[in-house]
N, C-alpha and C positions, 0 to 999 in steps of 0.2 A: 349311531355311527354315520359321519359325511359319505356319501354316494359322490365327491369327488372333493378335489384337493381343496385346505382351506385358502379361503380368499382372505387375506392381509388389507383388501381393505374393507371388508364388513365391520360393521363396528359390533355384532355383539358377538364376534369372536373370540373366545378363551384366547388371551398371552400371557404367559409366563415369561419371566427375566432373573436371571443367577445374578446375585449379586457376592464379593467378596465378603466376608464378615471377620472379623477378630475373634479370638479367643474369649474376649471380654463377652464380646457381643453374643457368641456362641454359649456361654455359661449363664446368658439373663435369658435367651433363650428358653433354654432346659431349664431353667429355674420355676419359667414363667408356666412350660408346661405341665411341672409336675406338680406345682401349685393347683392350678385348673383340674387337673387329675384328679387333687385328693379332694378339693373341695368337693368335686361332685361325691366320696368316699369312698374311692377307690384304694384300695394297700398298696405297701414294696412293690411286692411281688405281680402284681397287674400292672401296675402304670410301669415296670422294668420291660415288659414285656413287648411292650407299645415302643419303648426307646430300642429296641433289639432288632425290632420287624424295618428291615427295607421298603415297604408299599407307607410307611407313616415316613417322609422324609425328613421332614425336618424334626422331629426327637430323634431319627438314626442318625442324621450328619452329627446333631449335637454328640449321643452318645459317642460315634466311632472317632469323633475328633477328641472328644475329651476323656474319655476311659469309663471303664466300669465302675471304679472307684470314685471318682468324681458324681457320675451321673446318680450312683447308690446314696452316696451321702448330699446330693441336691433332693431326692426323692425322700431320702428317709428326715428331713428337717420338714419339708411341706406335709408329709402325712403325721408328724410328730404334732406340728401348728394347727392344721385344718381337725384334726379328729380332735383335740378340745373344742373347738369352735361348734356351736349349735344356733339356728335359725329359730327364732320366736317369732309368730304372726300374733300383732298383738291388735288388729282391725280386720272384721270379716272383712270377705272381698265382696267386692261390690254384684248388687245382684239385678242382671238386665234384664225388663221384662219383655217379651217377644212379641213384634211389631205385628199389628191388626193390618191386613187390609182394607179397602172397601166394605166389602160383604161381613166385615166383623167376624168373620175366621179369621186362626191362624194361619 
């Protein structure tokens, strides 16, 4: 929390700027995050819930601009897609060995 007003010109000040969007642009939006959602394998019904809460804005603007209906059937094609989809690691990962000092301790 700043102990006094923010300064506009420090530079590693948080700004935020609203911009206008379309409908178009509002529906890749939601698209884009319900996709993200299921990949990680999230359901309907969880990633709906995140489009509904106010504190997540931008799946609420998407949601309340585009409806329940819309926002359900963008959600239910990304978890219909993602939950076929499976990850193969088909290469261990690489294994670091932990750097010696001097003294030849770790």
């Amino acid at each position: 929390m700043p102990y006094r007003e923010p300064d506009p010109t420090d530079p590693s000040m948080l700004v935020g700027n609203e911009v206008e969007c379309s409908m178009v642009e509002l529906n890749e939006m939601a698209t884009a995050f319900a996709a993200e959602l299921a990949q990680m394998g999230h359901g309907t019904e969880r990633i709906m819930t995140w489009f509904r809460q106010p504190s997540f804005a931008g799946p609420y603007l998407a949601w309340s601009s585009l409806g329940e209906e819309k926002i359900r059937a963008l959600v239910g094609e990304a978890v219909d897609f993602w939950s076929r989809c499976s990850v193969v690691v088909r290469e261990p990962l690489l294994q670091i060995e932990p750097q010696r000092t001097d003294s030849g301790r770790e």
